[in-house]
N, C-alpha and C positions, 0 to 999 in steps of 0.2 A: 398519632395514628388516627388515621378518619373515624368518626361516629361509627359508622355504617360496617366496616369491616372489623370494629373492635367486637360489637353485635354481632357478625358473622362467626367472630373465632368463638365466644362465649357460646353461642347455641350449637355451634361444634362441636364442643368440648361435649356440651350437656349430651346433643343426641350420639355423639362416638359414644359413649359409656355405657349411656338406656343400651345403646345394638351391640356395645361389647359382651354383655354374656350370649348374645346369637354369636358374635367372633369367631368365641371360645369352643360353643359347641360345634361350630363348623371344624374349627382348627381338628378338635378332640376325634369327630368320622373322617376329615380330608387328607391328614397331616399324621395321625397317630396311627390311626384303624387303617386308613387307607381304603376307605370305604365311601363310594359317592355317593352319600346321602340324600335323595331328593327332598324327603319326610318332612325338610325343613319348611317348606312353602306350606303344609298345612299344623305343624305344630305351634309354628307363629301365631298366627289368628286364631287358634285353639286353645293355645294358652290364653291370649288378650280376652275373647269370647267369656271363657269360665270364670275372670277375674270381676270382667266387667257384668254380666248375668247376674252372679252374686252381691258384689258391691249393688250393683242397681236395684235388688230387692233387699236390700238392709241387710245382705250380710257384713263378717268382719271383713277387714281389709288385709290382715295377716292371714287369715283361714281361707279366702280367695285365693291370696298370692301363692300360697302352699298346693293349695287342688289344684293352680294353674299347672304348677309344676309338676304333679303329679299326672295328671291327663296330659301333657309333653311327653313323659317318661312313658307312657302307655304306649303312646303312639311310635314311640322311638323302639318299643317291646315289640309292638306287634311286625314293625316292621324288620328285625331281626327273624321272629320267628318264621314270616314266609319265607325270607333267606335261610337261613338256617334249618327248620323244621320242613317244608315245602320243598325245597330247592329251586326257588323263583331266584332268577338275576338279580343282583346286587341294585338294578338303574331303577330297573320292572318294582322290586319291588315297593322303594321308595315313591314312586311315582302310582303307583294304587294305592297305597295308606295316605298319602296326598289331596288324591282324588274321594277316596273317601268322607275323608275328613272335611273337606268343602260340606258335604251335604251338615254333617256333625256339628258342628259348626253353627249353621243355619237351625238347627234344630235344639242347639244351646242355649241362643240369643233368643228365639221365638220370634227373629226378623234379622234384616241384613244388616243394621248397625245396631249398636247400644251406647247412647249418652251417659257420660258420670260426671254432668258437672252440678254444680251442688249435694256433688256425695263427700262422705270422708273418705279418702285415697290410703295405700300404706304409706304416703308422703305424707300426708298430715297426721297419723299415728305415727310417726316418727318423730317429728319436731314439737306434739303434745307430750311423746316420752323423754326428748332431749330439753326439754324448754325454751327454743331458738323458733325464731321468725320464718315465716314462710318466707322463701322467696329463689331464686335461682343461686345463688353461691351455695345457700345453706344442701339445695337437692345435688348439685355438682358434686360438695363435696358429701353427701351420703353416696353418691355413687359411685364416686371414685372409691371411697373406702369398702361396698359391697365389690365393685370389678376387683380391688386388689386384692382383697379377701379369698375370691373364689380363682385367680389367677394362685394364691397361693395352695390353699388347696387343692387346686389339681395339681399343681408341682410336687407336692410332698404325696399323691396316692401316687402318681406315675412312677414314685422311686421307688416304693413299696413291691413285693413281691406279685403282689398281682397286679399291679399296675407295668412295672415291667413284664410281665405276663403278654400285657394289652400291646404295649409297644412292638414287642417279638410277636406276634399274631399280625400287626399292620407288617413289619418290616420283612417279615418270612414266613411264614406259612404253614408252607413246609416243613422249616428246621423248626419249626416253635411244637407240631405236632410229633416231628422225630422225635424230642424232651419230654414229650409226655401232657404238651399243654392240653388242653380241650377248648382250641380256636372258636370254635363255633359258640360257646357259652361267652367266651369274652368280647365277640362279637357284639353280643347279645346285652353284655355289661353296658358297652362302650356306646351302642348305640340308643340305650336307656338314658346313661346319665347324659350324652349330648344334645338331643331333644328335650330332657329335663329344662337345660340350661338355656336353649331357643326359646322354649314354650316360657319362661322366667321374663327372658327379655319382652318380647310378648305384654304379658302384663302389664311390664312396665315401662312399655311405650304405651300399653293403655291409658294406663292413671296418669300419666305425664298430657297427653292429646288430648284427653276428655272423652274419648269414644271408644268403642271398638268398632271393626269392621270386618263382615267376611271378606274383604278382596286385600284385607292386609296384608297377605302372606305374600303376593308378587311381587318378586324383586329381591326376597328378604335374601335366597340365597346368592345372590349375584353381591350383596354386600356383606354378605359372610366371606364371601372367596376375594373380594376386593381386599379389605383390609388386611385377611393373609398374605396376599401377594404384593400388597405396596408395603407389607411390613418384613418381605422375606429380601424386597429389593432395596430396602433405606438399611435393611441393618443386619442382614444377612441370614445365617444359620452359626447360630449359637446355642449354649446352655438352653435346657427348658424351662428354666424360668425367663429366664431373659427373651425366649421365644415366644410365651403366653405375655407377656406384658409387651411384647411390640408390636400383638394383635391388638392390644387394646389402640396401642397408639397410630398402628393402619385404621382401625375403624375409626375413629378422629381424622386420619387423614382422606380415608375417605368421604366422611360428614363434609370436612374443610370443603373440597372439590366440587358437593351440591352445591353448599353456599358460595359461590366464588361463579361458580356458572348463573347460580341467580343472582346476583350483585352485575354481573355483565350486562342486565339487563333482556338476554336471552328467554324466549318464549318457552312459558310454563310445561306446554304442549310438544316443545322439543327435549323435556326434560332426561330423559332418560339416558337420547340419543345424545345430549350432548355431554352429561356425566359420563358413558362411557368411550367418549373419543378422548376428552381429557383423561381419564385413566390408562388410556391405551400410549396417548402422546407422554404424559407420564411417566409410564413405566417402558415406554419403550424409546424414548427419547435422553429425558434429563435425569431419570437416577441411576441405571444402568452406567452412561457416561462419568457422570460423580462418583461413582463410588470405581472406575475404573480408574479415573484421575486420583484420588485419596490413595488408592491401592500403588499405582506410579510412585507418587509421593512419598510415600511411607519405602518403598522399597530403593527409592534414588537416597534418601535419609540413612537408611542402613548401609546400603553401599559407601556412604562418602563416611559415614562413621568407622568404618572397617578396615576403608582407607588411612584414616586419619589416624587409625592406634596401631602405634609401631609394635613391631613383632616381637616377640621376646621368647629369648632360650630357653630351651626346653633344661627343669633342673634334674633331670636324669639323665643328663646327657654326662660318657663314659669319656673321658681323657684320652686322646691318643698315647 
């Protein structure tokens, strides 16, 4: 395997993971709540902003990463409650807590970026707590163990009572307030904890970059809904576990996809434009087709096995 693209699949790997907890909380308002989210475009860089602020004036690097999350969740609150409390649109109101937040932001930082390099990160409080070498394998695998971690966590609250709650709230409405639910507070949950989990990633694509930045947050939603949707087209609709973990591996496939258009040698300036035709060509060309052929496959297999096993008398069958 070439140098070059063995490096592409490794920094894949790495930044699928950093943007799989933004995935998640996409998945958690898209996919669960049924709720489109906008929020997420200023919770990003409001998380990154609060992590990075602190670390840069000698705070800790776990009591960052914590506040990051928490000013996530706020913003993910407030924008429930214009929804809910207010009765603004669902689109509306995500798109003014957004817009606010830009300014929030800039007024967190006390300027438009903020450097952390030669800070202590929670990546190097981690590997001083584990005693292991700084380096790319050792952050992969922390992050793979934080993504699987918090994939499993929301698998076991969504089975929970009120987590089934949250499901019947995205999936009916209606019938969830016929039973007696109160939609609108779990609204209000669901959009809490999914912004928590953005504003998280945030972070920690801060500490990972060296920076933060107010204009972080564009795009971040387009690659929350990417890897939903290249992980709903590789592997379908299954179990919810199985569903939150093939979000992580669409966000990996969509990481793959940047690196693959830069490896073509494609201008940095067409960047955007040209990740999203590959995802289009993608998902509407070669995995739809595959997994149409596997599904052929798979059912030509059963039929010739059905064929193939002789029939056999029924043993309640009564004697002439």
């Amino acid at each position: 395997m070439p140098v070059a693209l063995t490096s592409a699949i490794v920094d894949s790997l790495e930044a699928g993971l950093v943007w799989g907890c933004l995935a998640l909380g996409v998945y958690l308002t898209f996919r669960v709540l049924a709720f489109p989210d906008l929020t997420v475009e200023g919770s990003f860089p409001v998380g990154a902003a609060v992590a990075a602020a602190l670390i840069f004036r000698g705070g800790d690097a776990f009591v960052a990463t914590g506040l990051a999350v928490g000013a996530g969740m706020a913003a993910g609150c407030l924008t429930g409650l214009l929804h809910t409390r207010r009765g603004i649109n669902d689109i509306l109101s995500g798109i003014l807590v957004a817009t606010a937040l830009y300014s929030i932001t800039l007024v967190i930082m006390d300027r438009p970026n903020t450097p952390l390099l030669g800070t202590t990160t929670v990546y190097e409080r981690v590997y001083a707590l584990l005693g292991v070498r700084p380096g790319v394998w050792p952050r992969v695998g922390l992050l793979l163990a934080l993504c699987g971690a918090l994939a499993l966590a929301l698998n076991w609250f969504l089975h929970t009572d009120l987590g089934l709650a949250l499901r019947a709230t995205g999936n009916n409405p209606a019938m969830a307030r016929a039973l007696g639910i109160h939609t609108e507070n779990l609204k209000l949950l669901g959009l809490t904890l999914a912004n928590g989990l953005v504003a998280l990633s945030g972070a920690l694509v801060a500490q990972i970059q060296g920076f933060a930045d107010v204009g972080m947050g564009v795009g971040t939603l387009v690659a929350g809904l990417a890897a939903i949707i290249i992980a709903e087209a590789v592997f379908g609709v299954n179990r919810m576990l199985w569903n939150l973990l093939a979000v992580l591996v669409g966000s990996f496939g969509y990481r793959f996809i940047v690196a693959v258009a830069l490896l073509l040698g494609l201008p940095a300036t067409l960047l955007k434009l040209i990740t999203a035709a590959l995802v289009v060509v993608t998902l509407g060309v070669s995995l739809p087709a595959l997994r149409q052929r596997l599904a052929s496959a798979v059912a030509r297999g059963d039929g010739a096995e059905r064929r193939a096993t002789p029939a056999r008398e029924p043993v309640d069958r009564v004697a002439p």
